[in-house]
Structure formats: structure tokens, C-alpha cells
SEVOMI-846111 format. One record per residue (C-alpha): x, y, z. Coordinates in nm, 2 decimals, padded with zeros to 4 digits. Example, Ala and Ser with C-alpha at 12.3 -4.5 7.8 and 13.67 -1.06 7.14 Angstrom:
2
01.23; -00.45; 00.78
01.37; -00.11; 00.71
END
This chain:
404
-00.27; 01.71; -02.50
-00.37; 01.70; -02.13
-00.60; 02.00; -02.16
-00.74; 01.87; -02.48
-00.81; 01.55; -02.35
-01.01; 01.77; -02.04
-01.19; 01.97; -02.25
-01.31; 01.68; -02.49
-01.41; 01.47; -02.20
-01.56; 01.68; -01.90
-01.68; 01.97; -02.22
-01.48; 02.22; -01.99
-01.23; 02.51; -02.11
-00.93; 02.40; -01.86
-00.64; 02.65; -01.84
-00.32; 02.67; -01.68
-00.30; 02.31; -01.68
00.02; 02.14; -01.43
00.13; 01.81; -01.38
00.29; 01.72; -01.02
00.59; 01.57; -01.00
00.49; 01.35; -00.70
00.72; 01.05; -00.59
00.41; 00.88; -00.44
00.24; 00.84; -00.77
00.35; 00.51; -00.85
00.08; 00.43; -01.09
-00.11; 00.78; -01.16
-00.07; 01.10; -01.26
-00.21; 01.41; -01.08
-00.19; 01.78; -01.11
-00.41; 02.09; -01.14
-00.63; 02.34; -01.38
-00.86; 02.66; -01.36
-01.16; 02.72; -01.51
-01.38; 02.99; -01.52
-01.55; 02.78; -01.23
-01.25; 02.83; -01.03
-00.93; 02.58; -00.93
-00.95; 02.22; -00.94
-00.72; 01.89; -00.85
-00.69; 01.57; -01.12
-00.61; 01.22; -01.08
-00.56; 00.99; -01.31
-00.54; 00.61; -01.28
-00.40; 00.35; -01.47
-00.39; -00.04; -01.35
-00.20; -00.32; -01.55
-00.49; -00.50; -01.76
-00.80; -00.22; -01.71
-00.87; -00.28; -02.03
-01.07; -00.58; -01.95
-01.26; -00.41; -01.66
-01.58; -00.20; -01.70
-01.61; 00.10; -01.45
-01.53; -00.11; -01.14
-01.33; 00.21; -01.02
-01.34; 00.48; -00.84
-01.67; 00.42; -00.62
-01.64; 00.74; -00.34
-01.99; 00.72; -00.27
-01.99; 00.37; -00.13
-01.70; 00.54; 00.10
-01.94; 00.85; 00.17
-02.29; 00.65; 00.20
-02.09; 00.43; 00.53
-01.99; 00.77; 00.67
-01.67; 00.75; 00.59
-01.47; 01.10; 00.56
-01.43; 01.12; 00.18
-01.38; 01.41; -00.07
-01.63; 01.36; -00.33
-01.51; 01.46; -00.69
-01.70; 01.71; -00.88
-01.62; 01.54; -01.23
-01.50; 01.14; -01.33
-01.46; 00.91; -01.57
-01.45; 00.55; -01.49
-01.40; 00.43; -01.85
-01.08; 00.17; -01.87
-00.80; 00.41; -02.01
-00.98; 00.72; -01.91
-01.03; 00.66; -01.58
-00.97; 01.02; -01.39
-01.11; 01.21; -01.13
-01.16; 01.62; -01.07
-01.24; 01.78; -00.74
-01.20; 02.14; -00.61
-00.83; 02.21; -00.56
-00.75; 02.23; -00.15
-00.49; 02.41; -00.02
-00.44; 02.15; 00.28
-00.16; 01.92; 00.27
-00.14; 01.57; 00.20
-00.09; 01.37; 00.50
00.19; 01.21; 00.38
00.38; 01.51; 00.31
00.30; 01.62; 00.70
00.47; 01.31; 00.81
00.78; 01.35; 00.57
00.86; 01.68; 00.72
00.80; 01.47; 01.02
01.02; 01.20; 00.93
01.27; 01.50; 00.88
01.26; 01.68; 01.19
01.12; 01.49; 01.47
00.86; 01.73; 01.61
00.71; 01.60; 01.95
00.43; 01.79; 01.88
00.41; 01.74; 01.52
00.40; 01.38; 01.59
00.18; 01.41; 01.85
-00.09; 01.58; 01.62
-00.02; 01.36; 01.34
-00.08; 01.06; 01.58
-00.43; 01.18; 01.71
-00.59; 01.24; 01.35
-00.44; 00.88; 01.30
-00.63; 00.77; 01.61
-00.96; 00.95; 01.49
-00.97; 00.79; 01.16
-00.91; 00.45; 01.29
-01.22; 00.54; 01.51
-01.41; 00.60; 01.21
-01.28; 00.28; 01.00
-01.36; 00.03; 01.26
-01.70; 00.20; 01.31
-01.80; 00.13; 00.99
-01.58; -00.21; 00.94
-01.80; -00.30; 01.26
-02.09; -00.21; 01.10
-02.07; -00.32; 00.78
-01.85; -00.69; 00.82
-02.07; -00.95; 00.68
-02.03; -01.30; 00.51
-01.91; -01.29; 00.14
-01.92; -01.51; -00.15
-01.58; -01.62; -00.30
-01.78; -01.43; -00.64
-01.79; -01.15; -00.40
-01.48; -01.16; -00.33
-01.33; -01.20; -00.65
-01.53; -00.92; -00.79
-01.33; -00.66; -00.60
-01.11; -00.43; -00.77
-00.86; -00.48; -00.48
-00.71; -00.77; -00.61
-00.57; -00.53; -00.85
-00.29; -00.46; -00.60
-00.20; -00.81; -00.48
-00.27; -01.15; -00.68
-00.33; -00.94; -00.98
00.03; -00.87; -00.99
00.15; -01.20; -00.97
-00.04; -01.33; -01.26
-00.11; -01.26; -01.66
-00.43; -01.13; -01.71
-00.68; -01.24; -01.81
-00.47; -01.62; -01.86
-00.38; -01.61; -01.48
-00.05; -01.74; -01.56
00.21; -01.80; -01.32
00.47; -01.67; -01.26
00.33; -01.35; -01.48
00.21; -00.98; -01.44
00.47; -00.78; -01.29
00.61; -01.01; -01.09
00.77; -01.17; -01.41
00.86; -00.81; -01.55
01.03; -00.72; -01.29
01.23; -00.98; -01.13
01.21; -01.29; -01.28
01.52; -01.39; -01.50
01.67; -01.04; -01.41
01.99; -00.97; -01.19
02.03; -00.81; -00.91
02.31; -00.57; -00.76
02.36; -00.49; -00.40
02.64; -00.35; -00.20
02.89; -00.65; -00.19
02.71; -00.86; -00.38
02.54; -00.96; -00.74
02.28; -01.22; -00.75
02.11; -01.40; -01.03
01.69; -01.43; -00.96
01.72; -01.80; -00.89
01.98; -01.73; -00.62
01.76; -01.48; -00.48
01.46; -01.67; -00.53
01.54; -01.99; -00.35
01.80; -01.81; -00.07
01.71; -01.83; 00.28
01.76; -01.43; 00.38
01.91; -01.35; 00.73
01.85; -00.99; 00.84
02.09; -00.83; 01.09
02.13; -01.20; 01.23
01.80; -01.27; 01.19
01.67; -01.57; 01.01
01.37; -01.58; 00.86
01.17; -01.91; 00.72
01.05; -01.81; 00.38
01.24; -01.77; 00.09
01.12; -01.48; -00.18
01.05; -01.70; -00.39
00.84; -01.92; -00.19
00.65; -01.61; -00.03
00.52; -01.52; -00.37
00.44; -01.87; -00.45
00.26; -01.88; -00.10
00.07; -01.50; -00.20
-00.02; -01.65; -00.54
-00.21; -01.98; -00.36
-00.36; -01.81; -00.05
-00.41; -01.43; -00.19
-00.62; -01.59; -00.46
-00.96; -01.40; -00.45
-01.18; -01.65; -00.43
-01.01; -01.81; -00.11
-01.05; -01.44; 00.08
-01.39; -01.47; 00.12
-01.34; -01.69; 00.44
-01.31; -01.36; 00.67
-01.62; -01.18; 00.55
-01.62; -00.89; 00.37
-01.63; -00.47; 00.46
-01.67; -00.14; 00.30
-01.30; -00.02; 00.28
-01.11; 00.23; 00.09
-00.83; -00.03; 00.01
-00.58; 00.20; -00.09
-00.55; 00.43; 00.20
-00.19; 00.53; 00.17
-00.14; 00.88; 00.30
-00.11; 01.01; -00.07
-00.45; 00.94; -00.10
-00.53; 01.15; 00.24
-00.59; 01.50; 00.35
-00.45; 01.67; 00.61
-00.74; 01.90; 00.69
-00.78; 02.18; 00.99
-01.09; 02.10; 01.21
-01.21; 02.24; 01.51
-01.06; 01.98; 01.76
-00.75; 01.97; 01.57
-00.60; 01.81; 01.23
-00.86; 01.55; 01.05
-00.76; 01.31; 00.78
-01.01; 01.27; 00.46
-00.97; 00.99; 00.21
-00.97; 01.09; -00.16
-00.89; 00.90; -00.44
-01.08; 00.60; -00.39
-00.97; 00.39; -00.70
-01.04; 00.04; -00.57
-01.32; 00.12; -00.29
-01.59; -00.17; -00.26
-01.86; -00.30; -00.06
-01.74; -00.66; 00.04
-01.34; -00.57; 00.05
-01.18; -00.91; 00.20
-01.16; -00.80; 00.58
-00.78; -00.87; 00.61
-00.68; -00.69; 00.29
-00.88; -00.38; 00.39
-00.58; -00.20; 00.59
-00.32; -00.42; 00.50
-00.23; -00.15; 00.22
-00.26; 00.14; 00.43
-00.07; -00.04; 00.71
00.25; -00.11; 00.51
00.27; 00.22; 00.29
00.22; 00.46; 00.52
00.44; 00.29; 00.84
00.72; 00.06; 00.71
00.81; 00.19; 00.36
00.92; 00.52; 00.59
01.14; 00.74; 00.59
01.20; 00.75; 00.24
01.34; 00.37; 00.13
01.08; 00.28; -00.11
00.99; 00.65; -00.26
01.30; 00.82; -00.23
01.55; 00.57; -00.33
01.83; 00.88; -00.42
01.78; 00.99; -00.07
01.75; 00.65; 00.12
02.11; 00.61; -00.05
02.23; 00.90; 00.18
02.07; 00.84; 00.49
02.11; 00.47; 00.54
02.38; 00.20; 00.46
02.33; -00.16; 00.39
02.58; -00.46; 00.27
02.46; -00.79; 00.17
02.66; -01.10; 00.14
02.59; -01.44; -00.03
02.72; -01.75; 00.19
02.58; -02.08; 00.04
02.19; -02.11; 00.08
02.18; -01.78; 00.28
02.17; -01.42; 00.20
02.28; -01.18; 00.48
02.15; -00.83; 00.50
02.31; -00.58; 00.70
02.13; -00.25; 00.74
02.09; 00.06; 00.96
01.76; 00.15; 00.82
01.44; 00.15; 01.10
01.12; 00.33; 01.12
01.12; 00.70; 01.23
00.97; 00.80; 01.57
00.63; 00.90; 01.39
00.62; 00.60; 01.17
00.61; 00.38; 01.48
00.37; 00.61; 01.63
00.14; 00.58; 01.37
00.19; 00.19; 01.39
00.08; 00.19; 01.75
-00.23; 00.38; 01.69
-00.30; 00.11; 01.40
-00.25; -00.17; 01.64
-00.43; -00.05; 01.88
-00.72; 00.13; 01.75
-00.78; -00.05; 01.45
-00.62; -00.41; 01.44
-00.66; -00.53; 01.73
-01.08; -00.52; 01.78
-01.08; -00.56; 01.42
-00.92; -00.92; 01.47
-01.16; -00.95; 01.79
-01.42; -00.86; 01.59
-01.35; -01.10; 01.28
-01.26; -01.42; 01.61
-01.59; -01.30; 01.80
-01.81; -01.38; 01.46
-01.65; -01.67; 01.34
-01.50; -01.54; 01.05
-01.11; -01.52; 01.14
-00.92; -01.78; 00.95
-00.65; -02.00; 01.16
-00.38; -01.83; 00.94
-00.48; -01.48; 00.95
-00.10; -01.39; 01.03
-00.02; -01.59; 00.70
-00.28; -01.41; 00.51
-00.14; -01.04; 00.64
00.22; -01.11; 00.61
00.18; -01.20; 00.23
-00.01; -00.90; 00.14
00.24; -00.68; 00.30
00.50; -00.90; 00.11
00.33; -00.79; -00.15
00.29; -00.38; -00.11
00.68; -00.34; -00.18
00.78; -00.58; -00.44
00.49; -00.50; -00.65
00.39; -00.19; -00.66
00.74; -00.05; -00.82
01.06; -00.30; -00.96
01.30; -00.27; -00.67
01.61; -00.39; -00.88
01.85; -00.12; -00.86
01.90; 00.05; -01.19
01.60; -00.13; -01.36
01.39; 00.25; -01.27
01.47; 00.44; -00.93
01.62; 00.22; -00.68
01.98; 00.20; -00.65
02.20; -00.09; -00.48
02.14; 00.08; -00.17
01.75; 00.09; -00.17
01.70; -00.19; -00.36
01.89; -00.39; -00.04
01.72; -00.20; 00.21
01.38; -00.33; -00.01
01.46; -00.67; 00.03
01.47; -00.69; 00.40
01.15; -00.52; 00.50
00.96; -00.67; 00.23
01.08; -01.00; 00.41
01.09; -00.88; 00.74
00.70; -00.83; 00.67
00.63; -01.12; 00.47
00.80; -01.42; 00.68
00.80; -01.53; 01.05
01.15; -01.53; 01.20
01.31; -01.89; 01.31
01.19; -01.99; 01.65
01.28; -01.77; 01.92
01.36; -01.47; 01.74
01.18; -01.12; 01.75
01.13; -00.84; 01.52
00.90; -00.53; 01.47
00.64; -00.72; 01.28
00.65; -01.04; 01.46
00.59; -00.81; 01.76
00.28; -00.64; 01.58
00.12; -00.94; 01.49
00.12; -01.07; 01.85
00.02; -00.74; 02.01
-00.32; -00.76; 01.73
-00.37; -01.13; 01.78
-00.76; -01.18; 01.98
END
């Protein structure tokens, strides 16, 4: 069927036709072919509601005309249903299976490599976020296809209803099993959570009411707009050989755009690539064996108890963002008048966001087990609410490293 569809599309005779099984394809399908032309790479990609978009996808050469290191497909079809691109099959890695063996077997040097193409990149992203940062329109804004992966989610299209999208699908009215404990949505929604004695502010159900108000794409517009990628998760990146050493190339590009909402450009990158490592959120079977978790229900408070933390190369890789890209980004965005008083607000709901949204999280409802699906819980909160007064953790740290 696949090769048919090929053929019928691109009017190419594709042979020896594979599909991937790839845990990091969350909402796409890739795999290769040969033609007579030689070997080439596919992606599809398919959004929830693309039926009522026209082509907005898949824009590499905006990436390519700002200089931005992009593979640039050799076929594509940007029709809603259709929407797949074709380049020349590589035989470099994906960056983000270099940092699982990473995550596996901490290589100093590995990491170390890894670490400086990160570095690079960031050079190049805030070269061209400098370069390109400019006032927007909220129709500007709301225009984006990037909204596709946060408010979009939240809501029915095109109704907007609330709560809707997949946020309904997959957690609201559902139940949810943990070690030690079964919860109904309600109880999970309006729980204060308390993370290896941490308490945080937010409940769940209050941060997705907050990212359905404040992630609204029309009120984004207050901190300008870039050319971005928006999708950057190291899936979507090429671990290539260069002459100084391994460089990183975007591909992949579904929801590029020209006036991206400045705070949502990274945000995506940020949070897939750094905290849903080592293998929590796309390896749920192997999370299970690695990690432990419990979770108990004591009147208005859930309590999370797990042993799950970033690997050495995760946090380097979250240094090298912090420092080479968030920080003069914020400087930036506070130097041109165009960084909102809740910034923190505005990047700690779109992080919320990455995790609960992009797959259901309820053990057994697809992947994740009790395990997991705990695990889940606690970063998605850890990086969507501020701790109670006094209190520390890895994000709260980050946010106060990046702040101008």
C-alpha cells in the first residue's frame, strides 16, 4: 500500500520499501525505499485536525533561507492527509540515538562530543533568533502551525472547546493506576502533588487550565516572534561527521515558521531531548526496570516517591541550553522590550505540556505502565509548577540560572 501510495504520488517506481519501528515517532511514520535514483529516507506526518489546515507544513526553506543547518528533502507533499517528506537516505545517526547509547554507558568523551555539537547549534539558533526576533501580530501568532503541539491539544478543533482534543481523550474521566495507588481523574486533577518531599503549587488540573488561558496563540504574540524549527527534538536531528568534529542538522521541519512565539521556539527541544531522558517517556518497558517509583494518596495530596533523575549527558546538554541559548535569548527578548513579566509562567506550561500531550501517559491506556506513568507525573509537574517557597529543584534552578 505504502509503495503504491509512493509511486502514485511522487510518479516514482519505489522498491524495497521498510517501515522503522522507532519509539520516538509519536505521531509519524518513517522508513526507507530505493529507486533506480538510488536510496532515500520518508517521513510522514499526521496532526489531530490537519484536515482543516492547507499546506502550513513542512516549510525547510524558511529554516535553510535564515542559515539554519537543515536537510532539504528531495520530494514532499504538504497536502492535509498526505503530508510526507523524501530526502536521500544518510547513513549518520540520529542524534538521539547517540545520546541513548550515551544515556547507556556514560562515555566521558562521548558526552563531551555530544555536548560541543549541542554548543554549536545553539550558536547557530541564537544567531538567527538574534537576527530574526521582531514584533508580531496576535494573527501572526495564531497562524503558526506550532500551536499544533500545545493549545491545540487542549482544545476541540475547530470548536475550541474546553476541556477537548487530547487532553479529554486521554485523561479526562479516565483512571489511573500507580504503584500503591489508584486514582480517579478528579482526584488527580484537583490534588496538590508532593515530589520526593517536595511540594509544588499547581495542581494538574489547574496547570492545564492555566496552559489553555496563557498558551492561547493570540496572547503569545507579546514576546515577538523568530524563525525556529519548533520541533527540534533530537529525532528530528542528524548526527553528522564534520571537519571540527560531530555537527547536528535539523530535518523534519513539520511546524517551522517565520514569527514562531519566541518562548515556544525551544521550549520543545528543551524538554524532549533533556528531561524525558533516559528512557521514561519513550521506553516505558525499560523505565519499568531501571527506575522505581511509589505514590500515595493522603487527603488533598499526592506523594511521589521516585529514583528516576537525568543522566550525566542529559544535564550536560541542559547546561549548554542554559547557557548558550536561554540565557542571551531571555537578555535579548528583556533588552528589546519584548519579555513578558511571566515568562517563567509561559515556559513552565509549555513544558507541562510536551509530556502529557504528546502520548496518553495512563498506564495500560497504550505503552506506559504503573511505573512510567508515575515517573510521568512528577516531571511533567516538576516542569510545569514552582515549588512552595523555599524549596529547590532542577527546573526551578534552570529558570533562575536563564533569568536576565
Amino acid at each position: 500500500m505504502l509503495a503504491t501510495f509512493l509511486q502514485d504520488l511522487f510518479a516514482i517506481a519505489p522498491g524495497n520499501v521498510t517501515i522503522n519501528r522507532d519509539q520516538y515517532s509519536l505521531n509519524s511514520l518513517n522508513g526507507f525505499f530505493d529507486t533506480p535514483d538510488g536510496a532515500f529516507f520518508f517521513k510522514f506526518h499526521q496532526e489531530d485536525g490537519e484536515e482543516t489546515m492547507s499546506g502550513e507544513y513542512y516549510r525547510a526553506d524558511i529554516l535553510a533561507r535564515a542559515g539554519l543547518p537543515v536537510d532539504m528533502p528531495v520530494l514532499s507533499s504538504t497536502l492535509p492527509g498526505e503530508q510526507i517528506l523524501v530526502y536521500r537516505r544518510r547513513s549518520d545517526p540520529r542524534f538521539s540515538d547517540v545520546l541513548r547509547a550515551l544515556d547507556m554507558v556514560a562515555d566521558p568523551a562521548g558526552i563531551a562530543a555530544a555536548a560541543r555539537a549541542e554548543h554549536v547549534l545553539s550558536g547557530h539558533l541564537m544567531e538567527v533568533f538574534a537576527r530574526t526576533l521582531h514584533p508580531i501580530t496576535a494573527q501572526d501568532s495564531a497562524r503558526e502551525p506550532i500551536h499544533r503541539l500545545f493549545h491545540d491539544r487542549l482544545v476541540d478543533l475547530p470548536s475550541g472547546h474546553y476541556p477537548g482534543g487530547r487532553l479529554a481523550a486521554f485523561y479526562v474521566g479516565k483512571r489511573f493506576a500507580f504503584p500503591g495507588a489508584e486514582l480517579d481523574w478528579p482526584t488527580l486533577a484537583t490534588s496538590r502533588v508532593r515530589i520526593n518531599g517536595i511540594l509544588y503549587r499547581d495542581t494538574i488540573g489547574g496547570l492545564f487550565d492555566a496552559a489553555r488561558q496563557r498558551l492561547e496563540p493570540t496572547r503569545l504574540a507579546d514576546a515577538g516572534g523568530v524563525v525556529a524549527h519548533g520541533d527540534a527534538h533530537n529525532a528530528n536531528v542528524w548526527y553528522v561527521a564534520g571537519r571540527d568534529g560531530p555537527e547536528l542538522r535539523f530535518f523534519d521541519p513539520a511546524f517551522a515558521g517565520e514569527h514562531v512565539p519566541t518562548l515556544l521556539a525551544e521550549v520543545k527541544s528543551t524538554f524532549h531531548n533533556i528531561l524525558a531522558h533516559p528512557v521514561w517517556l519513550y521506553e516505558p518497558d525499560e523505565a519499568q526496570k531501571r527506575y522505581a517509583a511509589r505514590v500515595r494518596h493522603n487527603g488533598d495530596i499526592i506523594d511521589i516517591e521516585t529514583d528516576f533523575a537525568p543522566s550525566p549527558v542529559r544535564q550536560a546538554l541542559l547546561a549548554v541550553k542554559r547557557d548558550a541559548l536561554w540565557r542571551p535569548l531571555l537578555a535579548l527578548l528583556a533588552a528589546q522590550g519584548l519579555l513578558p513579566d511571566d515568562w517563567r509562567r509561559v515556559i513552565r506550561l509549555a513544558a507541562f505540556l510536551c509530556p502529557t500531550l504528546v502520548m496518553n501517559l495512563r498506564a495500560g491506556a497504550a505503552s506506559h505502565n504503573p511505573t512510567s506513568s508515575a515517573i510521568a507525573i512528577a516531571v511533567a509537574v516538576m516542569a510545569g509548577s514552582e515549588p512552595e517557597a523555599g524549596a529547590r529543584d532542577l527546573m526551578s534552578d534552570f529558570l533562575d540560572a536563564i533569568a536576565p
